[in-house]
Backbone as JSON, one array per atom type, in Angstrom:
{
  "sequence": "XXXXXXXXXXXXXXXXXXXXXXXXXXXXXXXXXXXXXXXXXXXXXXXXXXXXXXXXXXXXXXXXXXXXXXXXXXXXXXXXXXXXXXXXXXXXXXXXXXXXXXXXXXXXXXXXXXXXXXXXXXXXXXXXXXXXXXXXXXXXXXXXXXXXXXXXXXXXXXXXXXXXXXXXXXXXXXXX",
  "N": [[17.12, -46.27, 45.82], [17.88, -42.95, 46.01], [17.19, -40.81, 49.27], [15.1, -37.78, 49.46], [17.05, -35.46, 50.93], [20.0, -34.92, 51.52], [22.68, -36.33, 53.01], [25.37, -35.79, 55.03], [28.67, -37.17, 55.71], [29.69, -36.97, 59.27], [32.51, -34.54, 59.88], [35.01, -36.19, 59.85], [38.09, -37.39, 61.73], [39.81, -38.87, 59.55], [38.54, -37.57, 57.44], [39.51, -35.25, 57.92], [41.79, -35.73, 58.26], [42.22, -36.66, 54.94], [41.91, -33.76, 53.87], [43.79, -32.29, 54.67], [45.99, -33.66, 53.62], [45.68, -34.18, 50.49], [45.49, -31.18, 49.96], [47.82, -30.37, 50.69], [50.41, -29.42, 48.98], [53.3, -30.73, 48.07], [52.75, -33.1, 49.09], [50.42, -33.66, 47.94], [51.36, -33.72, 45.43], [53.0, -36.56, 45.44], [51.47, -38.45, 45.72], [49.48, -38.26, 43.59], [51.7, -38.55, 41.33], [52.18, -41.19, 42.58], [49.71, -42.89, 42.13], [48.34, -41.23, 40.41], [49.31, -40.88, 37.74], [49.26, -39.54, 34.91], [47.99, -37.62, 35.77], [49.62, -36.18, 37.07], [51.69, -35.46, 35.38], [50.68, -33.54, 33.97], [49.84, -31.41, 35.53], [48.11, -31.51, 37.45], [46.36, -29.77, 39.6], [44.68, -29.88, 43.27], [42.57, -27.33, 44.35], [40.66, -26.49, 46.46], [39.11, -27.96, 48.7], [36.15, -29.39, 50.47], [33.75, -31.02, 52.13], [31.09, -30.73, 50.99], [32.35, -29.57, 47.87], [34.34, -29.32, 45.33], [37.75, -27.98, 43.81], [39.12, -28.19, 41.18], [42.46, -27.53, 39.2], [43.81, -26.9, 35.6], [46.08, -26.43, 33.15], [47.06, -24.42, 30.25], [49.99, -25.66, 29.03], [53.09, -27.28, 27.35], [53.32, -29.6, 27.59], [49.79, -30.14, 27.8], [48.85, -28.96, 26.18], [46.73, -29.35, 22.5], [46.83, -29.34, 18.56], [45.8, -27.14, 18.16], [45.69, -25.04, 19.57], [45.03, -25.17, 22.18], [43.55, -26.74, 25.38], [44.07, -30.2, 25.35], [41.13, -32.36, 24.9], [41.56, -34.12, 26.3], [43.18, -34.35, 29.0], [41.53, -31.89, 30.07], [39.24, -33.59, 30.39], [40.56, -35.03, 32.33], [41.0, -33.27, 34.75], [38.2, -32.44, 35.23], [37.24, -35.13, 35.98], [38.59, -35.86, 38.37], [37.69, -33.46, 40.36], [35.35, -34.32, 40.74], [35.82, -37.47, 41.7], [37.91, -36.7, 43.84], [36.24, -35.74, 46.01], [34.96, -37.7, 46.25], [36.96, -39.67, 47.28], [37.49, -38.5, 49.56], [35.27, -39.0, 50.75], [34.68, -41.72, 51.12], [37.04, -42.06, 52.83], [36.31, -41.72, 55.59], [35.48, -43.67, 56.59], [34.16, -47.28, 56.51], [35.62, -49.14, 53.65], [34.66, -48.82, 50.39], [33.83, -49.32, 46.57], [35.0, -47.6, 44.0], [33.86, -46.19, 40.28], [34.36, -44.85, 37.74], [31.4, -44.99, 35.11], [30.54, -43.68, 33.38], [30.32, -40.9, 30.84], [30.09, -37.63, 30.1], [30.35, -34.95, 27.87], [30.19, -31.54, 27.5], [31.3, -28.56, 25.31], [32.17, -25.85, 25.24], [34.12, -23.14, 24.57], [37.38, -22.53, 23.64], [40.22, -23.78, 25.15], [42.11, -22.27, 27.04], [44.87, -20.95, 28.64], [44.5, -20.69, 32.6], [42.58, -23.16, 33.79], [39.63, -23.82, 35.53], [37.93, -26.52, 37.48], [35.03, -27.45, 39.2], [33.44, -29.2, 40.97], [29.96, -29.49, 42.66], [29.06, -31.71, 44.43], [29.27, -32.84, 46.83], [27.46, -33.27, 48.61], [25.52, -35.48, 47.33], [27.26, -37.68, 46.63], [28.32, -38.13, 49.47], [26.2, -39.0, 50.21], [25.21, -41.33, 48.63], [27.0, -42.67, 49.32], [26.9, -43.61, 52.1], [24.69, -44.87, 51.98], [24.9, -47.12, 50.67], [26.57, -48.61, 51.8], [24.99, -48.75, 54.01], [23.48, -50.6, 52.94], [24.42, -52.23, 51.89], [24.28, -52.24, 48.71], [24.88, -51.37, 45.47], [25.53, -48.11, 44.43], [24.48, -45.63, 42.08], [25.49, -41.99, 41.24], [25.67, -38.73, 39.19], [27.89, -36.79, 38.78], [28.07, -33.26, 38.59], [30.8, -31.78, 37.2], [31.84, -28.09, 36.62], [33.58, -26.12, 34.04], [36.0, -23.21, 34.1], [37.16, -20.38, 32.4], [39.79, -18.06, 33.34], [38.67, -15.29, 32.97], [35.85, -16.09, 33.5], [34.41, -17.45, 32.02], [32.45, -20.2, 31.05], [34.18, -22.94, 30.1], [33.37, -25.92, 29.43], [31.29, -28.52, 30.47], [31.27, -31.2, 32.44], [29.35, -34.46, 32.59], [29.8, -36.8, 35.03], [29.43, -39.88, 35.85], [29.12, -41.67, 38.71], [29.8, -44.79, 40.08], [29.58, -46.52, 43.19], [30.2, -48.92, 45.3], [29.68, -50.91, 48.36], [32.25, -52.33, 50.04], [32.37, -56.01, 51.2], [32.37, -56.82, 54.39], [35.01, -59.09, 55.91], [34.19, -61.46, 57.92], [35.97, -61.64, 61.02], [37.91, -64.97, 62.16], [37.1, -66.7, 65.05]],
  "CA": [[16.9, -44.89, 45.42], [18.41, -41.67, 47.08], [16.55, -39.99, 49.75], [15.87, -36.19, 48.48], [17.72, -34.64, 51.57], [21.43, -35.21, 51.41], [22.72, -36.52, 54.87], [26.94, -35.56, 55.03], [28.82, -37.83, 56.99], [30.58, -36.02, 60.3], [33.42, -34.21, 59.33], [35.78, -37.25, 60.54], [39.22, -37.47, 61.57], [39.92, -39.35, 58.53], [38.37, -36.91, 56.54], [40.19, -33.75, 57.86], [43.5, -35.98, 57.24], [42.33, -36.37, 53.84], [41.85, -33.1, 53.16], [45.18, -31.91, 54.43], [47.0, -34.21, 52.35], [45.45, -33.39, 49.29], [45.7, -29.76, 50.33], [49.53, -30.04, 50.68], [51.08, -29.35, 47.33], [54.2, -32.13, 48.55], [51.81, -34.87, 49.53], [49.33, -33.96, 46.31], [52.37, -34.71, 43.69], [53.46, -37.31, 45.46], [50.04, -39.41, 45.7], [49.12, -38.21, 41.98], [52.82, -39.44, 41.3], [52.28, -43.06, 43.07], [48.53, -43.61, 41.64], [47.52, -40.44, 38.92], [50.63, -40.21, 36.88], [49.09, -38.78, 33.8], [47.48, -35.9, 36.38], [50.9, -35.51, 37.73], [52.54, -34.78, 34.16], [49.61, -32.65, 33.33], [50.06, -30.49, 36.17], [46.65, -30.92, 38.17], [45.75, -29.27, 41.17], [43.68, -29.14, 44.15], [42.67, -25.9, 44.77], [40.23, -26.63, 47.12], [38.04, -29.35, 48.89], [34.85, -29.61, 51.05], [33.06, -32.03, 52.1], [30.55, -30.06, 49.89], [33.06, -29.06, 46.59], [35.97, -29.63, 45.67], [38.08, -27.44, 42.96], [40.87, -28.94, 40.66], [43.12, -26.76, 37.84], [44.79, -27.66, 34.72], [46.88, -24.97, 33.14], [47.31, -24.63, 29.1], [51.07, -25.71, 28.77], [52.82, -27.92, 26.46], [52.01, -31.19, 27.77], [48.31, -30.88, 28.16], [48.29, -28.14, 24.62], [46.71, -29.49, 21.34], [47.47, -28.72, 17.6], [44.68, -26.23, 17.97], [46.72, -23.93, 20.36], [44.12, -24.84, 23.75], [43.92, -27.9, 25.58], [43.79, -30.85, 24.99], [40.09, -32.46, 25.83], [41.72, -35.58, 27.5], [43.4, -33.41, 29.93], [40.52, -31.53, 30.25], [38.13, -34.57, 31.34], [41.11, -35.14, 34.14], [40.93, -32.25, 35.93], [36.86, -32.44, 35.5], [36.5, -35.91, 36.76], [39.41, -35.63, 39.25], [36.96, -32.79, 40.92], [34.62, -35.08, 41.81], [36.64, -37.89, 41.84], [38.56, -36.64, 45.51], [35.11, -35.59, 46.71], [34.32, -39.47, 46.94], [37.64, -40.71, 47.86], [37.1, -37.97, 50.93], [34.1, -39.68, 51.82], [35.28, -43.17, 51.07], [38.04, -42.29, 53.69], [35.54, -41.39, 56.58], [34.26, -45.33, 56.81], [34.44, -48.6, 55.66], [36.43, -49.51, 52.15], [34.08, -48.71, 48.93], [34.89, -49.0, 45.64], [33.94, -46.0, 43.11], [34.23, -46.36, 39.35], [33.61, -44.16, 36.49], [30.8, -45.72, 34.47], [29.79, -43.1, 32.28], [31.04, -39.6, 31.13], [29.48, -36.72, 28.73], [31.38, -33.44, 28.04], [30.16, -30.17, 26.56], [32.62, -28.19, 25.04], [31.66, -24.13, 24.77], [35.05, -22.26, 24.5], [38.6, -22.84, 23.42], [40.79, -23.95, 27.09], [43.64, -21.58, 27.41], [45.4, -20.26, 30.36], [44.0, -21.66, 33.76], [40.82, -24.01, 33.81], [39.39, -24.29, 37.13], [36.69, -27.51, 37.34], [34.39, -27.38, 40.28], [31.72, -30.5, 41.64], [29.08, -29.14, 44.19], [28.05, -32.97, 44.61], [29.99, -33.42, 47.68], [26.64, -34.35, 49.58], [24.87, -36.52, 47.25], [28.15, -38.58, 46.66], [28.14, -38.55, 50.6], [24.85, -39.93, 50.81], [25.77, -42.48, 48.09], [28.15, -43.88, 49.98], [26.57, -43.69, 53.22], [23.55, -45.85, 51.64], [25.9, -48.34, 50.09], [27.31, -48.73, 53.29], [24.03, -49.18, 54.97], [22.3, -51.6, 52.36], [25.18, -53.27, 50.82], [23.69, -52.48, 47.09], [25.29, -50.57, 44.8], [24.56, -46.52, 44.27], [25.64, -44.2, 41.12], [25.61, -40.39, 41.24], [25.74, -38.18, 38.09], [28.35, -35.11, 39.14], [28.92, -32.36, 37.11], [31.97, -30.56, 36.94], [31.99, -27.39, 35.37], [34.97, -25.59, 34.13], [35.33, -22.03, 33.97], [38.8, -19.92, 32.55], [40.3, -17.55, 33.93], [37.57, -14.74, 32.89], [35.04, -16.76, 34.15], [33.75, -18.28, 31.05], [32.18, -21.68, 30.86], [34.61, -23.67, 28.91], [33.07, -27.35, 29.46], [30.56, -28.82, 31.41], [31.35, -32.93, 32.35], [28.81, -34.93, 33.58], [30.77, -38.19, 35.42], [28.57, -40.76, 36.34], [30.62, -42.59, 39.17], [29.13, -46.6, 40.71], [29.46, -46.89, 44.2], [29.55, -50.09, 46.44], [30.34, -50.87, 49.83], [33.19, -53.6, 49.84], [32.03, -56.67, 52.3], [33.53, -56.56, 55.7], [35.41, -60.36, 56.14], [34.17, -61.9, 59.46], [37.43, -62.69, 62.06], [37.45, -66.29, 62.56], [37.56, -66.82, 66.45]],
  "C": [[17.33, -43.98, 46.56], [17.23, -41.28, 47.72], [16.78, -38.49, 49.11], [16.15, -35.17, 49.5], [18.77, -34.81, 52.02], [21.74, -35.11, 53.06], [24.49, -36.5, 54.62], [27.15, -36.21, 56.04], [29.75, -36.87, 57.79], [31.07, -35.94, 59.75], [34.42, -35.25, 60.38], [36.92, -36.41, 61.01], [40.07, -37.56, 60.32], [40.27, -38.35, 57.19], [39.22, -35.68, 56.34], [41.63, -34.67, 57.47], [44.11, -35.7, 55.87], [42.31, -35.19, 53.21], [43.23, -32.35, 52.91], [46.03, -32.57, 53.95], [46.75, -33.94, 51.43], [45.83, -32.09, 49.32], [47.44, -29.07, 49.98], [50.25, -30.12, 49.51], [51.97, -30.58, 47.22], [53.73, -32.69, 48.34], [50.4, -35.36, 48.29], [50.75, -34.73, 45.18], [52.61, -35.86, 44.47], [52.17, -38.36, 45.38], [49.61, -39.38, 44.26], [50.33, -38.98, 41.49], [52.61, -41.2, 41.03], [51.29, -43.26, 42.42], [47.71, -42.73, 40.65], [48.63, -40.35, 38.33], [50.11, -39.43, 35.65], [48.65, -37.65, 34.3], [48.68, -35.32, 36.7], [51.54, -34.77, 36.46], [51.41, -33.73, 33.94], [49.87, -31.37, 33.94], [48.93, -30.24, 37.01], [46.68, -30.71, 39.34], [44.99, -29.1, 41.91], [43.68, -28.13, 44.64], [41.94, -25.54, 46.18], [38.93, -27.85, 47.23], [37.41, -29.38, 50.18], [34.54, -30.6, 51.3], [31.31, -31.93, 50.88], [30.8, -30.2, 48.11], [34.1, -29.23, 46.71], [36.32, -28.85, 44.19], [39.54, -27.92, 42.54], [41.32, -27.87, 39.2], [43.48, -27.6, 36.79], [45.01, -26.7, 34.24], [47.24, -25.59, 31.11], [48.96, -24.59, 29.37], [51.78, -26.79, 27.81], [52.5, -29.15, 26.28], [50.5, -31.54, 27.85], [47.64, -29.94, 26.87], [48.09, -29.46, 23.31], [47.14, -28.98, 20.31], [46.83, -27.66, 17.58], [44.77, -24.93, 18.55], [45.24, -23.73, 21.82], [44.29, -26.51, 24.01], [43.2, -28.58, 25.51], [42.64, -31.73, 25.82], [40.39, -33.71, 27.0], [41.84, -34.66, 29.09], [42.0, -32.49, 31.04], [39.59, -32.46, 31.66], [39.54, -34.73, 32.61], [41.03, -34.84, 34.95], [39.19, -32.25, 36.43], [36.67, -33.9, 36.54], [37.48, -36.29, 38.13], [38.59, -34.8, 40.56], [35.95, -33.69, 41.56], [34.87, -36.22, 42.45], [37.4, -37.87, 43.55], [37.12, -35.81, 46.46], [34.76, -37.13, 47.26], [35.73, -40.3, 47.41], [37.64, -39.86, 49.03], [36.16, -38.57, 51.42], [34.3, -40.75, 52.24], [36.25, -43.18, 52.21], [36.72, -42.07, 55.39], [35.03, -42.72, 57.12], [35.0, -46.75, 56.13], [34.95, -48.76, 54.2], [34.94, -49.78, 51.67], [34.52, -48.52, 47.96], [33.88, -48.1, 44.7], [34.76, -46.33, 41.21], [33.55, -45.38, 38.41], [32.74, -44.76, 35.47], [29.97, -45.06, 33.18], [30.38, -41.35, 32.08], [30.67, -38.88, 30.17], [29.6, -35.38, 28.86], [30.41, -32.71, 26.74], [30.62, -29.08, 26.52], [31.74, -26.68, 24.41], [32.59, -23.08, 24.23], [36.42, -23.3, 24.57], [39.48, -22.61, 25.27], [41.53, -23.27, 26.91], [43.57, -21.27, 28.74], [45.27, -21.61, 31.79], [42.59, -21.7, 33.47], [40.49, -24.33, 35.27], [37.91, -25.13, 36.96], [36.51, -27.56, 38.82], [32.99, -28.43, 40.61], [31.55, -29.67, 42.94], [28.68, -30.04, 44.47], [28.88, -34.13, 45.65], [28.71, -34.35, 48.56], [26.08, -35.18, 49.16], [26.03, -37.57, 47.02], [28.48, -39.05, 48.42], [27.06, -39.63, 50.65], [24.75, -41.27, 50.18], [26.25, -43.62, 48.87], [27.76, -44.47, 51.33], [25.32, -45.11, 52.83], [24.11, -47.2, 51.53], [26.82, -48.95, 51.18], [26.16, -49.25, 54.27], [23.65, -50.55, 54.22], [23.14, -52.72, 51.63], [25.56, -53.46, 49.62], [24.8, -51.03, 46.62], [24.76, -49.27, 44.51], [25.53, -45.78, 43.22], [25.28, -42.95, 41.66], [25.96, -39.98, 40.12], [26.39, -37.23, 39.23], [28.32, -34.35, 38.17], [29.96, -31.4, 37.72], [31.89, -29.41, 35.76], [33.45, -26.51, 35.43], [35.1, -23.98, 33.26], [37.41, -21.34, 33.27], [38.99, -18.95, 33.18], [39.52, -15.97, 33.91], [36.55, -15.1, 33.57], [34.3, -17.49, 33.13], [33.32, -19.64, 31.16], [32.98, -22.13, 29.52], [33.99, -24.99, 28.5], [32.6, -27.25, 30.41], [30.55, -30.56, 31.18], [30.46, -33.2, 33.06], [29.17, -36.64, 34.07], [29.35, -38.78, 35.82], [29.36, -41.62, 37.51], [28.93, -43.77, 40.04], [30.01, -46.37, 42.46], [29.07, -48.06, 45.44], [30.67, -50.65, 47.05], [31.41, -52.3, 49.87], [32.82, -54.59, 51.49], [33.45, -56.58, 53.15], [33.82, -58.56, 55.99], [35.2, -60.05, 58.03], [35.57, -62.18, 60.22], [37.08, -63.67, 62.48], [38.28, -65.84, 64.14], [37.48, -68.1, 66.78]]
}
């Protein structure tokens, strides 16, 4: 079980690498490219990232439009669980190899998507502390994030709540 006062790990080396690669428009397509291709066609973006929050776009155009003339909810959940999503592979970079999996996911849908969608996780520190645990104890740790996603008014279009699994990958002894 989580402690209930979120412990952030230092702001690393690591971490500031990671952020300026994500950060860098170049080094974002090309990483979405090599290992998100369906975010890459979509058009998703980091807008910004914290060790805190992290903010990702998706833009009504015709690859990510439905017949319905807004977008489409797949799309949608990308950019939502993408948001929290590079919150934990920022942490994950700060330390020892963990692996993170989506294990659960529940969207509520308020307003038609047009234009720009901006999805935002504030659950940079308990996905820190996640990891930090899972790292200490060995055992596995989820986190519920929510991403919410707002248009370009400010409307709540959708609110995702990701569930992501967390556990610390054993460290192989060096035979001497």
């Amino acid at each position: 079980m989580m402690s209930s006062s979120p412990v952030l790990p230092p702001d690393t080396p690591q971490a500031a690498a990671f952020r300026r690669t994500i950060q860098n428009p170049v080094k974002l397509r090309l990483f979405m490219l090599r290992s998100l291709p369906m975010a890459y066609l979509a058009g998703l973006r980091v807008r910004d990232v914290t060790p805190e929050q992290a903010t990702v776009t998706v833009r009504y155009k015709y690859l990510t439009k439905n017949p319905f003339r807004s977008i489409y909810f797949a799309c949608l959940s990308m950019a939502a669980e993408m948001a929290s999503g590079v919150l934990a592979l920022m942490h994950i970079s700060s330390g020892p190899l963990v692996s993170m999996l989506v294990t659960s996911l529940e969207a509520e849908f308020t307003k038609k998507g047009v234009g720009l969608i901006r999805f935002t996780s504030l659950d940079g520190a308990r996905i820190g502390q996640a990891i930090a645990e899972s790292r200490t104890t060995g055992e596995g740790r989820t986190v519920v994030c929510t991403s919410t996603g707002l248009d370009e008014a400010g409307d709540v279009v959708a609110v995702f709540r990701i569930t992501w699994s967390f556990r610390a990958k054993k460290q192989n002894a060096s035979p001497n």
